[in-house]
C-alpha distance (Angstrom), angle and dihedral (degrees) to the residues before:
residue distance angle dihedral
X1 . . .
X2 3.60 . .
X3 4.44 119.7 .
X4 3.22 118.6 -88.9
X5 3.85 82.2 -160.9
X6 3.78 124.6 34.6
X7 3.94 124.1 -179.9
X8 3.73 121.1 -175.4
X9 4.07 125.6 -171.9
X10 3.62 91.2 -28.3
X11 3.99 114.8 175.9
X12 3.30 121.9 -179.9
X13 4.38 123.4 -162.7
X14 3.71 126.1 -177.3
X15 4.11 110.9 -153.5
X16 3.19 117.9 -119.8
X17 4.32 131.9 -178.4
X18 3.97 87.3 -94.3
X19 4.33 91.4 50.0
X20 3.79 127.5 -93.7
X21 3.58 123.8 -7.8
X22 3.84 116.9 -153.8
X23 3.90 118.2 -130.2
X24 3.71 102.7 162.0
X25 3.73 130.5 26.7
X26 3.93 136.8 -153.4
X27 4.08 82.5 -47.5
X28 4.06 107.3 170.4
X29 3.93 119.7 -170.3
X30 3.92 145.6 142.2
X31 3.76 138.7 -171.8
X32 3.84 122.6 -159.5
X33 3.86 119.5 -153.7
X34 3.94 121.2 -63.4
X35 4.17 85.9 20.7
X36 3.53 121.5 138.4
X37 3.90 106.5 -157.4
X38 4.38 115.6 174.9
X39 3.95 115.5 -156.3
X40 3.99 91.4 -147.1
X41 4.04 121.6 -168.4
X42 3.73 139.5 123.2
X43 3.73 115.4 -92.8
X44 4.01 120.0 -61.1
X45 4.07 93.2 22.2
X46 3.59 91.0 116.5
X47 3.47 102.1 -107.7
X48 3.96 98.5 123.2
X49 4.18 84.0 52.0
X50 3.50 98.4 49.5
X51 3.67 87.5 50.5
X52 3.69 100.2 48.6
X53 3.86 86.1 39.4
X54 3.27 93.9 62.8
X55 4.23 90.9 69.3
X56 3.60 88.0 30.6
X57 3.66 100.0 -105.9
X58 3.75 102.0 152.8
X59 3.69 135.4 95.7
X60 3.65 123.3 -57.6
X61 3.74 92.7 -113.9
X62 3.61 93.1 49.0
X63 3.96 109.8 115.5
X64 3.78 117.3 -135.4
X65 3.86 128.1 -173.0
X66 3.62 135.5 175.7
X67 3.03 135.3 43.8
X68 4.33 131.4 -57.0
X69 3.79 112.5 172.0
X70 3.90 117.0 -177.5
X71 3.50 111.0 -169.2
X72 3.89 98.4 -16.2
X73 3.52 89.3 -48.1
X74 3.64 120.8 108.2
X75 4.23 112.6 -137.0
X76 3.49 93.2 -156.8
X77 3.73 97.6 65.2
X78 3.48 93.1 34.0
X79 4.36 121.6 120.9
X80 3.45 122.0 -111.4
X81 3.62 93.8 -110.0
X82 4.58 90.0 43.5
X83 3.83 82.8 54.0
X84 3.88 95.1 52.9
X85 3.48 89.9 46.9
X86 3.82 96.7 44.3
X87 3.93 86.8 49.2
X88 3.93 89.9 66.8
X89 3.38 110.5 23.7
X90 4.01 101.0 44.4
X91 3.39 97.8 13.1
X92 3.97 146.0 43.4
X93 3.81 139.8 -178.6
X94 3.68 120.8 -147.9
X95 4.17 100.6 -160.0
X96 3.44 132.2 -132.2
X97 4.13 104.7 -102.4
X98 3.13 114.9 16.4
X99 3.78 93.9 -147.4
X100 3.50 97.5 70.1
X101 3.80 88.5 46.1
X102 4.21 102.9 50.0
X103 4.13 110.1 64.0
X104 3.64 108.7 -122.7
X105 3.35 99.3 -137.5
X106 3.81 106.3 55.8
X107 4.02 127.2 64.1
X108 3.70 117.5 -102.3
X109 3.61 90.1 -115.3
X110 3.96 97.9 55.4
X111 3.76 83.9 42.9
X112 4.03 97.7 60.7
X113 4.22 92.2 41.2
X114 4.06 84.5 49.8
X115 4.25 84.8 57.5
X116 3.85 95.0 40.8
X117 4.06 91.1 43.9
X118 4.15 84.6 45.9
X119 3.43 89.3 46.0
X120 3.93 108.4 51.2
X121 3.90 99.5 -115.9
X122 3.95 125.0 131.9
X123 3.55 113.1 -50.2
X124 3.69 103.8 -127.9
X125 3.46 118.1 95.2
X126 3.87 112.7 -90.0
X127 3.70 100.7 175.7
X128 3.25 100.5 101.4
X129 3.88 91.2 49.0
X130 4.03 89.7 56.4
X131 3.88 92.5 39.5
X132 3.92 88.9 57.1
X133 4.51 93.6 44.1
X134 4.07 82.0 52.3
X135 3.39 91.6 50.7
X136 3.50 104.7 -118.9
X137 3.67 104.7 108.6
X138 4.10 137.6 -110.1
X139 3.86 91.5 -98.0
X140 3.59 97.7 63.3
X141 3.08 93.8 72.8
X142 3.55 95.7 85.7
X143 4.06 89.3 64.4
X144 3.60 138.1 95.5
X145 3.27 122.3 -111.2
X146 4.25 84.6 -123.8
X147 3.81 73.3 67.9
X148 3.33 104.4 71.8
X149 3.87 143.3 62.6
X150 4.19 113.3 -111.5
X151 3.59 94.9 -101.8
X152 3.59 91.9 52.5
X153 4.08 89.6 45.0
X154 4.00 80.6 58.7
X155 3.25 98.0 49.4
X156 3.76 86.2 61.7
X157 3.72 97.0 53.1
X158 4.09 84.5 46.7
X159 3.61 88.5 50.2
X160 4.31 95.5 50.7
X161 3.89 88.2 43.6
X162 3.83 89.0 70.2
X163 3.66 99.2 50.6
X164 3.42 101.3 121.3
X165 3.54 95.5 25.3
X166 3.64 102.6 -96.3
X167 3.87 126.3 -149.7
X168 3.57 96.0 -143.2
X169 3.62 129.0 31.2
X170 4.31 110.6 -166.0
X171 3.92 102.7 -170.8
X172 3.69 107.4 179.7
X173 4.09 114.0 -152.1
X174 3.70 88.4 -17.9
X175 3.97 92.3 166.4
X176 3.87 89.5 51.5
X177 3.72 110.5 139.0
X178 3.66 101.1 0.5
X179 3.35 122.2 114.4
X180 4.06 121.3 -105.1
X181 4.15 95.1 -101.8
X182 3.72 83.2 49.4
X183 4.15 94.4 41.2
X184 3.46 90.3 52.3
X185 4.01 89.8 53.8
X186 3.35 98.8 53.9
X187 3.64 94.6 48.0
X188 3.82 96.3 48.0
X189 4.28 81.0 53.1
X190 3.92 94.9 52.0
X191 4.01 86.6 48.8
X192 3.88 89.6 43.9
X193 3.81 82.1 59.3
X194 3.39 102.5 56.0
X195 3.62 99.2 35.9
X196 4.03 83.8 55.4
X197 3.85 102.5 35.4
X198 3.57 98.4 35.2
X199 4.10 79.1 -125.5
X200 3.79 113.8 153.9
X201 3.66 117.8 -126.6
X202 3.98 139.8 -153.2
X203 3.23 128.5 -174.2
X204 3.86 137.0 -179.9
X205 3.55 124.6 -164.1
X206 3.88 143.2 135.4
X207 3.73 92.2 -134.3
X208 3.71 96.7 108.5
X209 3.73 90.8 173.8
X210 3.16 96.7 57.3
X211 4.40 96.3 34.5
X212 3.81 89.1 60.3
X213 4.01 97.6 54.0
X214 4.10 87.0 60.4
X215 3.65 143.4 31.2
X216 3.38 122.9 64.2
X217 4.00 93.5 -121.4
X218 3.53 126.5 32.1
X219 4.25 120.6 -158.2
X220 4.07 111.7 -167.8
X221 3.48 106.5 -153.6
X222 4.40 129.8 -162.5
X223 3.48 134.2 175.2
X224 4.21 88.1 -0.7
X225 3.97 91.0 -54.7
X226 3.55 130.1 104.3
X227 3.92 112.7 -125.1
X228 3.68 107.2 -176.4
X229 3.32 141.9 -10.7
X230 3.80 144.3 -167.8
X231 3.57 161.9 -171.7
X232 4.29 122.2 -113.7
């Protein structure tokens, strides 16, 4: 099956007052549809900017090179308004903390009709629909996200990254401060949606506990490079 997402010799430098500082190096990788794929590493290897990289979710300044083709397409070349597009209807990001992602005042429900309505998808209301497939249920859509626990608060964000039915997901630490029964549910949901939905799906964390229980592949990254990888 060919990738859905192919990366080649991408290297990615933040500047700084003393020049360019290197963040990712030379890394190479693809996923093909219904893959699971973890970027595994202990904090500040890179792994969280090579995955938000690879969408172009870094800092202006931020100097990219390579190449990172989604679907054909390259992401590097693409327009500011082909990126937008690509970043919602190919691709999705499920955030780090959900807390500081969810507004506090609004009901989950509202909140996930506000992202399809920003978005361009059908105009009837579909949150109950992606509140049920995340396994939280159509009525809870009516609560705050005060409401609910913080694996429940990430089920939400899970549940608004496939709004237009995305064909990658890249969820950077998306177990990060749960606790492990909790971890361990919100992993077995992300690979639940790509074994269902044929969706690929990244995901960076330094949770190697719970990385090498999951994904299909696993790439160990240091220093911005990837050292090994491997099959499960």
């Amino acid at each position: 099956m060919s990738a859905v997402l192919e990366v080649r010799d991408l290297h990615v430098s933040y500047k700084s007052s003393n020049g360019l500082v290197p963040a990712v190096r030379g890394v190479d990788l693809e996923i093909a549809p219904g893959e699971t794929l973890g970027l595994a590493g202990e904090s500040g290897c890179g792994k969280s900017t090579l995955a938000m990289a690879l969408l172009r979710l870094v800092p202006p300044t931020t100097q990219i090179t390579g190449s990172i083709k989604l679907a054909g397409q390259d992401i590097l070349t693409m327009k500011p308004g082909q990126l937008r597009a690509a970043r919602w209807a190919q691709a999705s990001v499920v955030f780090q903390g959900a807390q500081h992602v969810l507004n506090p005042v609004r009901r989950i429900g509202r909140q996930i009709d506000e992202a399809i309505e920003a978005h361009g998808s059908a105009s009837a209301s579909r949150a109950g629909e992606l509140l049920d497939l995340v396994g939280l249920g159509a009525r809870r859509g009516d609560d705050y996200p005060h409401e609910l626990s913080g694996g429940e608060q990430q089920r939400v964000v899970i549940a608004r990254a496939l709004l237009n039915n995305p064909e990658v997901i890249l969820a950077d630490e998306p177990t990060g401060n749960l606790d492990p029964e909790t971890s361990d549910e919100i992993m077995q949901l992300l690979i639940q949606i790509a074994k269902d939905y044929g969706t690929a799906v990244i995901m960076a964390t330094h949770d190697f506990i719970v990385i090498n229980r999951y994904p299909s592949r696993i790439l160990k990254t240091e220093g911005g490079k990837v050292l090994d990888s491997g099959a499960l």
